[in-house]
C-alpha positions as CSV (number, residue, x, y, z in Angstrom):
1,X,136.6,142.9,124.4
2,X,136.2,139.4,125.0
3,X,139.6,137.0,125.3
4,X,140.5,135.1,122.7
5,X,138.8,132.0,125.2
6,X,136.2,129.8,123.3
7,X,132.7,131.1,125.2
8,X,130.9,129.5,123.0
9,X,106.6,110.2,119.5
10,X,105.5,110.2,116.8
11,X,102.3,108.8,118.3
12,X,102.5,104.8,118.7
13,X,99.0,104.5,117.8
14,X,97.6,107.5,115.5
15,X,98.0,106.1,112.6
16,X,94.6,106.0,110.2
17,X,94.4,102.3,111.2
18,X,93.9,103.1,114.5
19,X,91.7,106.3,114.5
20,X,89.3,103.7,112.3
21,X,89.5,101.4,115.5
22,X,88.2,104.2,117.9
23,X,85.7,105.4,115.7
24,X,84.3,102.0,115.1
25,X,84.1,100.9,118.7
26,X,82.2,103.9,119.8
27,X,82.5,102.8,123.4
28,X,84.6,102.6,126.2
29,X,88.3,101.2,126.1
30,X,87.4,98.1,127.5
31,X,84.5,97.6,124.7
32,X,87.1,98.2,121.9
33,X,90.6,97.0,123.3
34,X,90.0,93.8,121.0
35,X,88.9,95.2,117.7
36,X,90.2,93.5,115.3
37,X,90.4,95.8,112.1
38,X,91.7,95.5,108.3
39,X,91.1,97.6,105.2
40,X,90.4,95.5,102.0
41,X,93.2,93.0,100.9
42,X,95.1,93.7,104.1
43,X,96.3,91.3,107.0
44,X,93.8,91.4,109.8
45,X,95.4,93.5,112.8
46,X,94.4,93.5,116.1
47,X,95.0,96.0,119.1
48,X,97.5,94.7,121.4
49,X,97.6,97.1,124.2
50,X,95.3,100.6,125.0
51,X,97.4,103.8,126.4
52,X,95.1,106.3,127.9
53,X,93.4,107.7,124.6
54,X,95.9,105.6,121.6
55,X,96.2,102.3,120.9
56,X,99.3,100.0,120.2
57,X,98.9,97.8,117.1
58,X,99.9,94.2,116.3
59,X,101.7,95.3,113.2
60,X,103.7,97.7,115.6
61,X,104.8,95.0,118.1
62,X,105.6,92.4,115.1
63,X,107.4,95.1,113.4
64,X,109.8,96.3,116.9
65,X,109.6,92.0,117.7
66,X,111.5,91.3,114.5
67,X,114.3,94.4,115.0
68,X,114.7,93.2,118.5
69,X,115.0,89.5,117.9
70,X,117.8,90.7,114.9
71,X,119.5,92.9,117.6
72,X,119.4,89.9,120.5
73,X,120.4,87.1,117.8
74,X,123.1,89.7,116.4
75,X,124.4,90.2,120.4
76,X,124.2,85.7,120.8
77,X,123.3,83.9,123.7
78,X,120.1,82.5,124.6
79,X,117.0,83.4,122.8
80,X,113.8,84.3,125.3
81,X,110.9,82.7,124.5
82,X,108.3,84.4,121.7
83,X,105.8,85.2,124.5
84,X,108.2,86.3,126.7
85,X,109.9,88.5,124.5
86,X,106.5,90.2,123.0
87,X,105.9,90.9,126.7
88,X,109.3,92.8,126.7
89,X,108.7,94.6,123.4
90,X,105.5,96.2,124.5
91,X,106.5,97.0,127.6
92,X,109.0,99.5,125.7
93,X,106.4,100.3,123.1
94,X,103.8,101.3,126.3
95,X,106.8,102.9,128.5
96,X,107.8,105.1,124.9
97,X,103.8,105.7,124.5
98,X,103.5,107.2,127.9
99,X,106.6,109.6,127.4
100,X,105.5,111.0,124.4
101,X,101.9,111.4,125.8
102,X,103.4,113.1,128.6
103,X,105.7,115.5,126.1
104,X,102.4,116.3,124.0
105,X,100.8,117.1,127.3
106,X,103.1,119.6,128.1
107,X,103.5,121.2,124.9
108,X,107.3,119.6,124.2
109,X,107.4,119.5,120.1
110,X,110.4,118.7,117.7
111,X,110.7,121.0,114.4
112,X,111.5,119.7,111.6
113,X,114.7,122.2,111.4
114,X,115.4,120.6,114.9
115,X,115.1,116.9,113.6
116,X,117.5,117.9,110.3
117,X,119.9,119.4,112.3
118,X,119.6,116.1,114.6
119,X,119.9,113.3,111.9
120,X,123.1,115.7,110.2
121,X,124.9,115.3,113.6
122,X,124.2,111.6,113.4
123,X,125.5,111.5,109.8
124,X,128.3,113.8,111.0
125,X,129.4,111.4,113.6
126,X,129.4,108.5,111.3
127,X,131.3,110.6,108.9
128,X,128.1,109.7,106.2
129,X,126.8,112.1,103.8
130,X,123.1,112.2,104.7
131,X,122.6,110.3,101.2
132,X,124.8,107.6,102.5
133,X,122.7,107.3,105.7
134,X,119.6,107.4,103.9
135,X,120.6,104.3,102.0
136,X,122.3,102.3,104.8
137,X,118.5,102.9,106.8
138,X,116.8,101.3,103.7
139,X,119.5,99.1,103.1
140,X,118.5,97.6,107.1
141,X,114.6,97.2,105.5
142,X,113.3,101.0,106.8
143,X,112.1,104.1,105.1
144,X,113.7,107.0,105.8
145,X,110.7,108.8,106.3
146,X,109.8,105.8,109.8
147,X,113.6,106.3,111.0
148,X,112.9,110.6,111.1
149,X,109.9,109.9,112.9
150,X,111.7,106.9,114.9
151,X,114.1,110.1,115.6
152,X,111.7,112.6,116.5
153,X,110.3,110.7,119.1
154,X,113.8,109.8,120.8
155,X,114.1,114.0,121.1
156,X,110.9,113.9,122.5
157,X,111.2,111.8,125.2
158,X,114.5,113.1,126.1
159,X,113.0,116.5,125.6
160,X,110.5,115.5,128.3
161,X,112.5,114.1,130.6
162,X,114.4,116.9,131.0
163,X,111.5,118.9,131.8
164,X,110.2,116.3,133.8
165,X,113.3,115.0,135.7
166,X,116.4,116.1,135.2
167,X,115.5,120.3,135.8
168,X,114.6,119.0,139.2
169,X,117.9,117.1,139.7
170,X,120.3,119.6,142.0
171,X,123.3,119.0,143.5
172,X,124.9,121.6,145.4
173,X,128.3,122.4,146.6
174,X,127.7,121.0,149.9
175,X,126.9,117.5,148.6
176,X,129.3,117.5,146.6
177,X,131.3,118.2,149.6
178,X,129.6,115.8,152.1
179,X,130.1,113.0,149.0
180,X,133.9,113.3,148.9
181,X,134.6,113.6,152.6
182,X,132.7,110.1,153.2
183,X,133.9,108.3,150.4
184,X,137.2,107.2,150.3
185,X,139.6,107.5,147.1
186,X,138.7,103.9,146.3
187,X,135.8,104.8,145.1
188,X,136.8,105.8,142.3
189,X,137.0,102.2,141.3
190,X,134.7,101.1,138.5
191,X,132.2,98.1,138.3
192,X,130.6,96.8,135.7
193,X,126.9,96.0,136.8
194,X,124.3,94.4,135.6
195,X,120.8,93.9,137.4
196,X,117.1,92.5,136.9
197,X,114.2,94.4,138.4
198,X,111.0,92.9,139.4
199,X,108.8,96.1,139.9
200,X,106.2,97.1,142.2
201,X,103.4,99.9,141.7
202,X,103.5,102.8,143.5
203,X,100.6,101.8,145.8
204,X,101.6,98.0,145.9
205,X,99.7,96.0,148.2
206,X,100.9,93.6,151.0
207,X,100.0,90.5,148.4
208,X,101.3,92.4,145.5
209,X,104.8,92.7,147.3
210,X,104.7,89.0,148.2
211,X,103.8,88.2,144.9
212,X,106.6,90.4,143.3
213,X,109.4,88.8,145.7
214,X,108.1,85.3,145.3
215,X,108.7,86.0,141.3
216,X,112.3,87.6,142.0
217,X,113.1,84.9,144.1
218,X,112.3,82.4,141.1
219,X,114.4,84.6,138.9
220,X,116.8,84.4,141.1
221,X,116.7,80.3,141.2
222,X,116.7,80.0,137.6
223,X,120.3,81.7,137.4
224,X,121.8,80.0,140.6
225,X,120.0,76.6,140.4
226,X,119.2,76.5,137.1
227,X,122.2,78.0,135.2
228,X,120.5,80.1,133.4
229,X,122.2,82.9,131.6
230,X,122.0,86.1,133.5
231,X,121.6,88.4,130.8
232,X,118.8,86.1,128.8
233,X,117.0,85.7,132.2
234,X,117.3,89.5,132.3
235,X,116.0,89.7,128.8
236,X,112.9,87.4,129.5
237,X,112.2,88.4,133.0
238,X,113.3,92.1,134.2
239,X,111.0,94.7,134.1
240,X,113.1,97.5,133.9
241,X,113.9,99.6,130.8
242,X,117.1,97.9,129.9
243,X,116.0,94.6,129.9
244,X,116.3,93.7,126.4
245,X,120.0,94.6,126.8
246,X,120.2,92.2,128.8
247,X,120.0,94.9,132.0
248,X,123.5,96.0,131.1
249,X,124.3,99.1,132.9
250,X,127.9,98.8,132.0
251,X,130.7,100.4,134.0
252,X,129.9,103.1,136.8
253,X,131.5,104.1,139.6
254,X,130.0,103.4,143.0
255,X,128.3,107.0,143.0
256,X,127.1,106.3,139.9
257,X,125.2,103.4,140.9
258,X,121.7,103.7,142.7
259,X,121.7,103.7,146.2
260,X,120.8,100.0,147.4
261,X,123.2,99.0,144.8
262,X,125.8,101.0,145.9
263,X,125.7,99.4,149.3
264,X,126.0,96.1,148.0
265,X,127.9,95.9,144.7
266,X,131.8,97.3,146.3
267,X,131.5,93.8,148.3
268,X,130.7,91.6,145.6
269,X,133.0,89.3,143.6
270,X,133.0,89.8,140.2
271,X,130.8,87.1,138.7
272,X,128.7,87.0,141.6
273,X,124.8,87.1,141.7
274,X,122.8,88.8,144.6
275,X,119.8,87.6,146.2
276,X,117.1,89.8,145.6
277,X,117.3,92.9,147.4
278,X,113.9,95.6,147.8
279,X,113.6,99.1,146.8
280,X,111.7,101.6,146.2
281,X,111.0,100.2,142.6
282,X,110.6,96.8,143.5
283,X,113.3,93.5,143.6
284,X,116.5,93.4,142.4
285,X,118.9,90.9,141.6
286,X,122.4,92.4,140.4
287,X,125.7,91.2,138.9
288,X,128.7,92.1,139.1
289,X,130.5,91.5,136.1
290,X,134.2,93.2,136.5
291,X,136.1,95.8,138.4
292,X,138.6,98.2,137.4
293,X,141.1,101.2,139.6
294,X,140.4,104.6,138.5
295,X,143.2,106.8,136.9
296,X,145.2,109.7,138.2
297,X,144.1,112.6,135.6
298,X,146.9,114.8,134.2
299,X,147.0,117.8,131.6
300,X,149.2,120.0,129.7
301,X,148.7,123.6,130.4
302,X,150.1,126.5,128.9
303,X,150.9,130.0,130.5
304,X,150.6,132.5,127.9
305,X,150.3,136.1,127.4
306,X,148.9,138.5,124.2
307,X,148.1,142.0,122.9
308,X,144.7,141.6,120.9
309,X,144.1,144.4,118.0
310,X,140.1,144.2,117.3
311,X,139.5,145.0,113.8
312,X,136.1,146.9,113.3
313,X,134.8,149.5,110.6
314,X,137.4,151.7,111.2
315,X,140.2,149.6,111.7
316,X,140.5,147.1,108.7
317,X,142.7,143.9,108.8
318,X,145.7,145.8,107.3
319,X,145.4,148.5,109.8
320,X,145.3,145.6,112.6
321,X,148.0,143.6,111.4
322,X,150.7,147.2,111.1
323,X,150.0,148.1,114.8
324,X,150.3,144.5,116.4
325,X,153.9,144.1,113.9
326,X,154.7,147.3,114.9
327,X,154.4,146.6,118.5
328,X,156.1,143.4,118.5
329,X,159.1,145.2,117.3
330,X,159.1,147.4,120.0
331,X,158.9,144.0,122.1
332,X,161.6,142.4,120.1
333,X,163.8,146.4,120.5
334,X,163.1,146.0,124.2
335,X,160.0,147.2,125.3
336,X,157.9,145.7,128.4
337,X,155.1,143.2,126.8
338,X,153.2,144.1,130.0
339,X,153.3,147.1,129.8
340,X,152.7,148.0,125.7
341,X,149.6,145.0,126.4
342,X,148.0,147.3,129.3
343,X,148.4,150.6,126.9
344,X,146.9,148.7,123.7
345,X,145.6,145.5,124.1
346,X,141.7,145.2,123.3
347,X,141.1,141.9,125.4
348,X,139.3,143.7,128.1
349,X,140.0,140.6,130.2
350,X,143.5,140.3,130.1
351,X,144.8,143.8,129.7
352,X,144.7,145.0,133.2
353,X,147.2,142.0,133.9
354,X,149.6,143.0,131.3
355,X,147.9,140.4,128.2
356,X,148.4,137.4,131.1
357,X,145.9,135.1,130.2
358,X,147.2,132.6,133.2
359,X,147.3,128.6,132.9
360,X,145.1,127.0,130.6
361,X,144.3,123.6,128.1
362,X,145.1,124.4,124.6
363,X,141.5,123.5,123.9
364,X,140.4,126.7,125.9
365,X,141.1,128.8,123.0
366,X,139.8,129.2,119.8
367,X,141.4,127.0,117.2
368,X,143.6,129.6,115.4
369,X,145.1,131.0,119.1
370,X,145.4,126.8,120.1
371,X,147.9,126.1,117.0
372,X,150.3,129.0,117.4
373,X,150.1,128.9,121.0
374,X,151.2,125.0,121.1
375,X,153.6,125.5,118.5
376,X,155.6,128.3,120.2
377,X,158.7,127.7,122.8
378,X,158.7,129.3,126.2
379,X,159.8,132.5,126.3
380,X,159.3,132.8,122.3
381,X,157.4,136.0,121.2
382,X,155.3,135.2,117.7
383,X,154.4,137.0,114.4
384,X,150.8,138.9,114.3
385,X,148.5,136.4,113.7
386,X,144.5,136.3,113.1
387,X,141.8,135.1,114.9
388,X,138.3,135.9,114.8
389,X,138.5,138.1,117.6
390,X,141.2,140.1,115.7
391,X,145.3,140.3,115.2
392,X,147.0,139.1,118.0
393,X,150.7,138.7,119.2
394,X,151.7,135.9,121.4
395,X,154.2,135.1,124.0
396,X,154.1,131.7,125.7
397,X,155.5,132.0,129.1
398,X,155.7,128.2,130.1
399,X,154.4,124.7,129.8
400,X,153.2,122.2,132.4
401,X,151.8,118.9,133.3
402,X,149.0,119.8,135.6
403,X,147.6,116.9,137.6
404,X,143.9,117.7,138.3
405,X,142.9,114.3,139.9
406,X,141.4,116.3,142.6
407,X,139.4,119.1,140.5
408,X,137.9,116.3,137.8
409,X,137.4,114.0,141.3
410,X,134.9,116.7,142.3
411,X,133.2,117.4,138.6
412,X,133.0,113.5,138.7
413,X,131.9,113.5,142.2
414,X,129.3,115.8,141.6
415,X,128.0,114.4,138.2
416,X,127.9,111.0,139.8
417,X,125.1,111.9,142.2
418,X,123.2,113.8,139.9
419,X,123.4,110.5,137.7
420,X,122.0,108.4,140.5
421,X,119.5,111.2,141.5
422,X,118.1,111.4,138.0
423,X,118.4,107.2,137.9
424,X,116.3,106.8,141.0
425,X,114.0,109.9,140.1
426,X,113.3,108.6,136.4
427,X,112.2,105.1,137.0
428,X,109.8,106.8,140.0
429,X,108.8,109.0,137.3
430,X,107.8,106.2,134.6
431,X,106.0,104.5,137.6
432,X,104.3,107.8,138.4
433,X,103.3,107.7,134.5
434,X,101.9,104.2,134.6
435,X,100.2,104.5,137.8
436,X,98.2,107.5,136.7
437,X,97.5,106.0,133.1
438,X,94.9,103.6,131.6
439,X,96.2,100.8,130.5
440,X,94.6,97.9,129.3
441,X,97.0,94.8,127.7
442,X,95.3,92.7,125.5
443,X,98.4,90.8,124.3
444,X,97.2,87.2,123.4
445,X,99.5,84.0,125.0
C-alpha cells in the first residue's frame, strides 16, 4: 500500500509560396536564393535567406520585424537601426529554422492532443478560458490558427534540445561535491548580468578571429566612448540568442553563470562594462547590472503518524470509515497508536514503524491528508477522514521550523552547473547546427 505521499516548427519556409519558389528555380540554391515570386494581385515577395532545403520569406521577416519593433518600442530605450534590426530578426528566424530541421530530422513531432493540452496550461496560468485567449491573440492582430503553430514550434525546439543537449548534461554527486567545497558561502550572491557576444565559427580562421575581436572591440567603444546604451548596442550588435532582449540574462548566481563569466563578473562593480573577453563562442563584453546576498532557506515540517484503511471491492467506504472510528476509540480508551497502526494499517510504508510517517512539508501529502494534518495540534488524535488512498486517522506528533539552507544549497548547487553545462553546451550546439548547414543570406541593405 502506498503512503498517503503525493508520488505523483512549423516549417519557416514550407508554405505554398515557397514550394512555388523551388519548383520554379529548378537549380541549385545559389541559382534561386533571389527569386522573387507573387501569385496574381499579391505583393511581390522575395527570399530573404536559404536554410539547407527551405527558404525564409520577406513576408516572414516583415511580419517577426514589426512584433519585434512593438516589443523593443513597448520595452523603450534606443531604437536599432532598420538594417540592423532585420539582421537580428533573421538571425532568430535562421537559428529557430535550424532547430526545427534538426527536430524533423530526428523524428521529434508535437500532436495536436500535446499542443491542446499546451495552450490550456497557458490559458490556465493566465486564469483565461481558452475563448478569452483566443480573442486576446486576435485582439494583438494574429490568428489563432499562426499562434498554435507559433506554439508548436516552441515544443519542438525545446523538444529537440532536450534530446540534443540537455540528456547529455550530467552532474554527479561528486561535482556536486567538488562545487561546494571550492566555492565559498558567498556565492550564493546573485548578479544580474547582461553580456554581448561577437561569435566565431567553429573552424574560425586566424583573420576570422582578428576580424571578430576588432568588431567587439568597436562594440565595446561605442558603449564606453560613445555612450551608447548597453542594451540597444546589444540589440543592434550581439550575436547571441538574447540579443533582442537586450542580452538580458537576468539574475544568476555565480554557478549559474558560464564559465569565463564566472571568473570575471564576482569582481565587477555593478554598472561596470568589461573589455571584451574570448571564448569558446567568440567575444564577450558583459555587464553587471546589480548584486544581491542570498537567503537562509527555512520550512515548516510536520511529524505525523496514521492508520490507513484501503477501501477496495470488498471493503466499501462505510466499511472503511467503522474500522478506522472504531480504532480511534480504542486510541482515545487507551490503546497504543503504534501498536493498533502495525496490526491494521494498510500503508505498507509506514506500518512497520508504527503509522510514523517522519518529518515532512505539508505539501508532501496529498491535498486532503495536507488540510487535516495542518489543522491539528500536537499531540491531537483526528476523526476518520478520506483520502484517495482510503480512510485514515491522524495524529500529529510535532511541528518545526527546519532550516535547510544546506540541503537546497546542494539541489541549487547541483542545478547551477547543469545550467551552465547546458548554457555552454547549447550555444556549441547551435554553432555545430550552423556550421554543418547551408546557408545562404540574401538580405538586401
Amino acid at each position: 500500500m502506498a503512503s498517503p505521499k503525493t508520488f505523483e516548427p512549423r516549417r519557416l519556409a514550407r508554405s505554398a509560396l515557397a514550394l512555388l519558389a523551388l519548383a520554379a528555380a529548378g537549380a541549385a540554391p545559389s541559382a534561386w536564393a533571389q527569386t522573387s515570386i507573387a501569385p496574381p494581385g499579391e505583393p511581390l515577395v522575395s527570399i530573404v535567406a536559404v536554410v539547407n532545403d527551405a527558404v525564409v520569406l520577406s513576408s516572414e521577416l516583415e511580419h517577426e520585424v514589426e512584433a519585434i519593433r512593438a516589443q523593443l518600442e513597448k520595452r523603450g530605450g534606443q531604437m536599432p537601426s532598420d538594417r540592423l534590426l532585420r539582421r537580428q530578426v533573421l538571425e532568430r528566424l535562421v537559428v529557430k529554422q535550424l532547430q526545427l530541421q534538426q527536430a524533423e530530422k530526428i523524428g521529434i513531432q508535437v500532436t495536436d492532443d500535446d499542443l491542446d493540452r499546451a495552450i490550456a496550461d497557458i490559458a490556465g496560468r493566465n486564469k483565461m478560458s481558452l475563448e478569452q485567449l483566443s480573442a486576446m491573440v486576435e485582439g494583438q492582430g494574429q490568428t489563432y490558427a499562426v499562434y498554435r503553430e507559433d506554439i508548436r514550434a516552441e515544443m519542438l525546439m525545446d523538444r529537440v534540445r532536450r534530446q540534443d543537449v540537455e540528456r547529455r548534461v550530467i552532474v554527479t554527486p561528486r561535482e556536486v561535491d567538488q562545487f561546494l567545497a571550492s566555492t565559498p558561502e558567498a556565492d550564493d550572491t546573485e548578479y544580474d548580468v547582461s553580456h554581448i557576444l561577437i561569435s566565431l565559427r567553429g573552424q574560425a580562421t586566424p583573420d576570422e578571429v582578428a576580424r571578430n575581436q576588432e568588431r567587439a572591440e568597436a562594440t565595446y567603444g561605442y558603449i564606453i566612448d560613445k555612450g551608447n546604451e548597453f542594451a540597444a548596442t546589444a540589440t543592434s550588435y550581439s550575436d547571441a540568442p538574447d540579443a533582442l532582449e537586450g542580452g538580458a540574462l537576468g539574475w544568476r548566481r555565480r554557478a549559474q553563470l558560464p564559465t569565463v563569466f564566472a571568473e570575471l563578473v564576482p569582481d565587477m562593480k555593478p554598472g561596470e562594462v568589461s573589455k571584451p573577453i574570448r571564448s569558446s563562442a567568440g567575444f564577450h563584453i558583459i555587464k553587471l547590472n546589480g548584486v544581491r546576498a542570498g537567503q537562509q532557506v527555512v520550512i515548516k515540517q510536520f511529524h505525523a503518524r496514521h492508520i490507513l484503511i484501503k477501501t477496495n471491492q470488498i471493503v466499501d467506504a462505510e466499511t472503511a470509515k467503522a474500522k478506522a472510528t472504531a480504532l480511534r476509540a480504542q486510541i482515545v480508551a487507551g490503546a497504543d497508536f503504534g501498536e493498533l497502526a502495525k496490526l491494521n494499517s494498510e500503508d505498507a510504508g509506514s506500518k512497520v514503524d508504527g503509522g510514523d510517517l517522519g518529518w515532512s512539508e505539508a505539501s508532501t501529502y496529498v491535498p486532503q491528508f495536507s488540510e487535516v494534518m495542518t489543522t491539528l495540534a500536537p499531540d491531537e488524535l483526528s476523526e476518520p477522514f478520506e483520502t484517495p488512498f482510503g480512510w485514515h486517522i491522524l495524529q500529529l506528533l510535532g511541528v518545526r521550523d527546519q532550516d535547510v539552507t544546506e540541503q537546497a544549497r546542494r539541489n541549487r548547487a547541483s542545478g547551477q552547473l547543469r545550467n551552465r553545462k547546458l548554457e555552454e553546451q547549447g550555444q556549441l550546439w547551435l554553432q555545430r547546427l550552423r556550421d554543418e548547414a547551408y546557408l545562404e543570406i540574401r538580405l538586401k541593405g
